[in-house]
C-alpha positions as CSV (number, residue, x, y, z in Angstrom):
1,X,-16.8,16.0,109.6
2,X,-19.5,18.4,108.3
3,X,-19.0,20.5,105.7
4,X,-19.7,24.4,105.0
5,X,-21.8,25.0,102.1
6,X,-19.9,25.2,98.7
7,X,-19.1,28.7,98.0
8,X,-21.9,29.5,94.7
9,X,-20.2,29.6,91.4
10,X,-18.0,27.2,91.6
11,X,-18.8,23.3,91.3
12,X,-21.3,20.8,92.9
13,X,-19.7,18.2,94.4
14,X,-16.9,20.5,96.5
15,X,-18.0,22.5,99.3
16,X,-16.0,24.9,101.9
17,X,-14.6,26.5,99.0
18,X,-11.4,29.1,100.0
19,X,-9.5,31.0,98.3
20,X,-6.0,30.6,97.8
21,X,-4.5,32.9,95.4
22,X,-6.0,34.3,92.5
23,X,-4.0,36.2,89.1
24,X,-3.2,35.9,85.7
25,X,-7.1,35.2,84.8
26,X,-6.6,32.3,87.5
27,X,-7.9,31.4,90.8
28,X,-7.1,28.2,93.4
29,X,-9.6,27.4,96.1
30,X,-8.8,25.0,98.6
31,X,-11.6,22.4,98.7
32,X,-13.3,19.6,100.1
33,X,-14.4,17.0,97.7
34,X,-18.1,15.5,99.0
35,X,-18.3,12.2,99.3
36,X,-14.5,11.2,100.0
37,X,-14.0,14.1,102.2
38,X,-10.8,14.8,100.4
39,X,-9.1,18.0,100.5
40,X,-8.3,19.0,97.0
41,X,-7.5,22.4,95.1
42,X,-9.7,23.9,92.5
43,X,-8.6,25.8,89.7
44,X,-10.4,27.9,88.0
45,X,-10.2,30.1,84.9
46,X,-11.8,33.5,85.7
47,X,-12.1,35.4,82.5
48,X,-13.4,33.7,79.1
49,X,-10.2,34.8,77.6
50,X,-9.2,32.1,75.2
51,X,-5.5,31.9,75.9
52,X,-6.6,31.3,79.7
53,X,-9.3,28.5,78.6
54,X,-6.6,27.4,76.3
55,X,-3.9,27.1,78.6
56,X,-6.2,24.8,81.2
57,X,-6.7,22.9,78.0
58,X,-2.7,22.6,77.6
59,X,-2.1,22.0,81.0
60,X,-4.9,19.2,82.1
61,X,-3.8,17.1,78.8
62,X,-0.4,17.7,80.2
63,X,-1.1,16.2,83.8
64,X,-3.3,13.5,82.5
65,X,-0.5,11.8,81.2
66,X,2.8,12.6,83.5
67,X,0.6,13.2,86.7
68,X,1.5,9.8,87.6
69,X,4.8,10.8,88.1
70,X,5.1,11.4,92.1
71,X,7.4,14.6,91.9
72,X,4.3,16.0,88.9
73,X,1.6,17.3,90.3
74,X,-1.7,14.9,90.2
75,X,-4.7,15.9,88.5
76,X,-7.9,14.1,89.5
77,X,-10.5,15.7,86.9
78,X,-11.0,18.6,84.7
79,X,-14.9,19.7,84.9
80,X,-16.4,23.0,84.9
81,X,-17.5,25.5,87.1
82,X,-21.6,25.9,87.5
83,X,-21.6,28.8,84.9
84,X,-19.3,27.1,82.5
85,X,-15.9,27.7,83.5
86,X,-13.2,25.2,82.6
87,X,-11.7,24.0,86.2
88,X,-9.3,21.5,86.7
89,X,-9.3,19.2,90.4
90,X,-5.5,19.0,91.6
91,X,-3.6,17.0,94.6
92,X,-3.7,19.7,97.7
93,X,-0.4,20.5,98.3
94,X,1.3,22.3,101.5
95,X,2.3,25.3,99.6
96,X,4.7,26.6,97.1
97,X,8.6,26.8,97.5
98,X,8.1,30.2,97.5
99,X,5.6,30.4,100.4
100,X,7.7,27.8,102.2
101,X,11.2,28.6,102.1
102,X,11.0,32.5,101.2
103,X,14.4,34.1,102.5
104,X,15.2,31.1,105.0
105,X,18.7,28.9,104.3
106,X,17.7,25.9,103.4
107,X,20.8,23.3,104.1
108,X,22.4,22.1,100.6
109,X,21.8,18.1,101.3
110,X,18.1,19.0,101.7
111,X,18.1,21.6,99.0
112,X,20.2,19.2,96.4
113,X,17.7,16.1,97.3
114,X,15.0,18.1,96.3
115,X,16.4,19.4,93.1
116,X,17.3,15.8,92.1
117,X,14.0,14.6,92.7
118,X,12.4,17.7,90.5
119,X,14.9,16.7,87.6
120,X,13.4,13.6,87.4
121,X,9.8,14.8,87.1
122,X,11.6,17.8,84.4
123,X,13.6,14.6,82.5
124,X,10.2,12.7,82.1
125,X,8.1,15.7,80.8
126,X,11.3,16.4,78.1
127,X,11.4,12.9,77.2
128,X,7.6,13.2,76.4
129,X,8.0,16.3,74.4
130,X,7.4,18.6,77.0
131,X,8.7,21.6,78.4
132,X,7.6,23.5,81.6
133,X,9.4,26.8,80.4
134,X,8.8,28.7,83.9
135,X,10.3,26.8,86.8
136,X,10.2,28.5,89.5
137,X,9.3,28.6,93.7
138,X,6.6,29.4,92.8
139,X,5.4,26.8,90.7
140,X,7.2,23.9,92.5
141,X,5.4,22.8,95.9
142,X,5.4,20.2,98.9
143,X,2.2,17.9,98.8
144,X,1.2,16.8,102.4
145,X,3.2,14.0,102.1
146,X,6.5,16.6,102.1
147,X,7.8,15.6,99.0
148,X,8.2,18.3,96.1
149,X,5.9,18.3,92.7
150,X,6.1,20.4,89.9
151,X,2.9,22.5,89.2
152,X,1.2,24.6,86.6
153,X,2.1,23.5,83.2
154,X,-0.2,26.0,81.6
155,X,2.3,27.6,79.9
156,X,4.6,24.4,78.5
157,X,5.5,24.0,75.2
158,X,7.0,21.4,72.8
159,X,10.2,20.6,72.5
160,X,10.0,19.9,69.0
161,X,9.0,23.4,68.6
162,X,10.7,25.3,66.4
163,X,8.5,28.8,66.4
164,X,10.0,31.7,68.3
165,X,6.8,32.7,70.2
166,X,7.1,31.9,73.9
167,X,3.7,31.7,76.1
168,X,3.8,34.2,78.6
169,X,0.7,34.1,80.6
170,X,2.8,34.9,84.2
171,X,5.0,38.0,84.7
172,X,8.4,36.9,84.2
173,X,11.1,36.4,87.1
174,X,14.7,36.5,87.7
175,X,14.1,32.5,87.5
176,X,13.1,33.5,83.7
177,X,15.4,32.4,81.5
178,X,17.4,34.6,79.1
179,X,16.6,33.0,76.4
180,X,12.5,32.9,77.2
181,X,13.1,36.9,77.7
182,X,14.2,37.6,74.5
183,X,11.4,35.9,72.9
184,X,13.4,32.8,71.8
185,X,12.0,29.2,71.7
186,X,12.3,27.3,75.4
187,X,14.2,24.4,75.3
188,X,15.2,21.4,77.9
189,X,18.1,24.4,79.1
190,X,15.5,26.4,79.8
191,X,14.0,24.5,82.3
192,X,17.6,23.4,83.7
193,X,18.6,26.9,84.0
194,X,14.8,27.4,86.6
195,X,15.9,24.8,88.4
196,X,19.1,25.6,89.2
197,X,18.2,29.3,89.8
198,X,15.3,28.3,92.4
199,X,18.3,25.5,93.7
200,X,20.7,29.1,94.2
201,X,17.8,30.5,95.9
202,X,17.0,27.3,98.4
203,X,20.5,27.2,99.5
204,X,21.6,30.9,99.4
205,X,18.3,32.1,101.0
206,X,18.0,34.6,98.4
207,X,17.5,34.9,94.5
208,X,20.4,34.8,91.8
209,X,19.4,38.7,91.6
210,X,18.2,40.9,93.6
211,X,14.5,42.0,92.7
212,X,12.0,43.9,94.3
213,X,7.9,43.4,94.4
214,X,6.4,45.1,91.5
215,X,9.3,45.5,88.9
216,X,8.3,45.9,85.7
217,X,9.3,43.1,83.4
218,X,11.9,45.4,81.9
219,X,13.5,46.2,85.6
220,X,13.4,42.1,85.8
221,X,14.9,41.7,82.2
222,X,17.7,44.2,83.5
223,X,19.3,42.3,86.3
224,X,19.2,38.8,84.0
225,X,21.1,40.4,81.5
226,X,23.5,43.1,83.4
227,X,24.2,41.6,86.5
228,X,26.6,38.3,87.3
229,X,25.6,35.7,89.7
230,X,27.6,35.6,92.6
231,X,29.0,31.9,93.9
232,X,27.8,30.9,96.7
233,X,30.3,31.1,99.4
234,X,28.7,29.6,102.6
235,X,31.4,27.1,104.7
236,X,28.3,25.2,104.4
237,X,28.3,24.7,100.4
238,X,30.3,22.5,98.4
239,X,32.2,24.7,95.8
240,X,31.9,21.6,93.6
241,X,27.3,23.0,93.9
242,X,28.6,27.0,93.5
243,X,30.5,25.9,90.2
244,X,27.9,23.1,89.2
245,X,24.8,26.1,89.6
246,X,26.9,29.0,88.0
247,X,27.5,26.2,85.1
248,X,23.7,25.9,85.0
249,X,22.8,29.4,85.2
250,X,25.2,30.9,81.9
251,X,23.1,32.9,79.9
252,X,23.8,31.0,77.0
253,X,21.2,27.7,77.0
254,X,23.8,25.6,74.9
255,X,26.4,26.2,77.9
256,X,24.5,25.1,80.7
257,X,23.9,20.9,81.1
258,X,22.1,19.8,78.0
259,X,19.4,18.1,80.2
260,X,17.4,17.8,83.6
261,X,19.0,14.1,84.2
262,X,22.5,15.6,83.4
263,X,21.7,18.3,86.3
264,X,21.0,15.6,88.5
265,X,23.9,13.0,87.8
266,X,26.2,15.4,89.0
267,X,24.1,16.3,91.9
268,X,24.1,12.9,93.0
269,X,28.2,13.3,92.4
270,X,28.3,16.1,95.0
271,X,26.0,14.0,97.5
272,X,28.4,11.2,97.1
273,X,31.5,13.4,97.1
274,X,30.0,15.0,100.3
275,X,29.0,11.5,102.0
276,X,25.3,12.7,101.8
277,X,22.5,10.2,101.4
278,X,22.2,9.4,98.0
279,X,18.8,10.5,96.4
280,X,17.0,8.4,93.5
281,X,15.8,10.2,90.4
282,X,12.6,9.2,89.1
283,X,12.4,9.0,85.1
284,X,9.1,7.6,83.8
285,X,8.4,6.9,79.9
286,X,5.7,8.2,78.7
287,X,4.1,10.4,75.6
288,X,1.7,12.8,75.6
289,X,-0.4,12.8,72.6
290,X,0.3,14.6,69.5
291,X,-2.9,16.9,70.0
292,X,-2.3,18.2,73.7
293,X,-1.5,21.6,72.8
294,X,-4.4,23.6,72.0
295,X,-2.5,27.1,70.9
């Protein structure tokens, strides 16, 4: 295999640089990692913003110690760019949920077995004092081995946090939850409530709300707090999941499941119920030091 010349600016040691997607004050390249010849992803902060270079901090301190997890996302270095930049070297993936499954059905025993397998990876990070705060299709992907990781934990929190401020680095979605929105501390719900929005999403083949591509994040904050969700009413979906995700999505985090492996226990009801394979969940115990978060 030869490989291209590394695209100038970013690091020595990866070469055939790409890019994938770049916003926020982020970019990912798809690389090639000389030496191994392993495909990786680089990314990158693009601005010297602090909250960016901050948030890299939070996130690589984040991965070192649950990227073992094999439904987490696995981080293989944080370096720097050639001029400085903080960059962090992830596990290539296929693409996001959102790239992958965008507006296509996806049938509820594949859906629910990767939901269950996501709560495990969310149950781990709570139980090591972590909280994603913004799950989402987007950040949830397929490596190449097909199997679902969670992704970009630049803007987790504590769960012992008591303070109101909630990191916002991305524009928020109608996967936001209410709560996060109104400027309230994230919690374990709030992460339950993203999953079982993008879940809605996988099965129904379209969001919880209806949204269009450049809503403001007023227009967004409108349809969470105005509209209902509808139950899903395919022939093809358990009412016992339409119930179960309309329990999940209440606006209200103290009346959704209080955790990530609660979410799952009753999937794995509805897969037995159903006579669908069973799937495992994954719980690893771990901390993460007392000095990951930077902010």
């Amino acid at each position: 295999m030869t490989l291209a010349t590394r695209a100038p600016g970013i690091c020595a040691g990866y070469a055939d640089a790409r890019l994938i997607t770049r916003a926020d004050g982020l970019a990912r390249y798809d690389a090639v990692e000389q030496g191994t010849e392993r495909r990786v992803e680089l990314k990158v902060s693009e601005t010297s913003a602090p909250h960016v270079r901050e948030a890299l901090a939070t996130e690589s301190s984040i991965l070192a110690a649950l990227g073992s997890h094999p439904y987490i996302v696995t981080l293989y270095q944080r370096t720097e760019t050639d001029d400085g930049r903080p960059m962090l070297v992830l596990e290539r993936c296929l693409g996001s949920f959102a790239e992958l499954f965008q507006f296509v059905r996806t049938p509820a025993p594949s859906a629910v077995r990767l939901a269950i397998k996501i709560a495990g990876a969310l149950e781990t990070a709570h139980r090591a004092g972590v909280v994603h705060t913004s799950i989402r299709p987007q950040n949830l992907a397929l490596t190449e081995w097909n199997e679902p990781v969670v992704r970009n934990f630049e803007t987790a929190t504590r769960v012992a946090d008591r303070s109101r401020a909630v990191p916002l680095l991305h524009d928020p979605s109608v996967h936001t939850a209410p709560e996060v929105l109104l400027g309230d501390r994230a919690t374990q719900a709030t992460d339950v409530y993203g999953l079982a929005a993008t879940l809605y999403e996988l099965v129904a083949g379209r969001s919880i709300f209806r949204s269009y591509a450049g809503e403001s994040a007023a227009e967004i904050s409108a349809h969470v707090f105005c509209e209902t969700v509808a139950p899903l009413s395919a022939a093809d979906v358990p009412l016992e999941l339409s119930d179960l995700l309309l329990w999940a999505l209440n606006a209200d985090p103290t009346a959704r499941p209080p955790s990530a492996s609660w979410l799952a226990e009753e999937l794995r009801r509805i897969e037995d119920h159903n006579g669908w394979p069973r799937t495992p969940m994954i719980v690893g115990a771990t901390t993460v030091p007392g000095g990951w978060m930077t902010r």
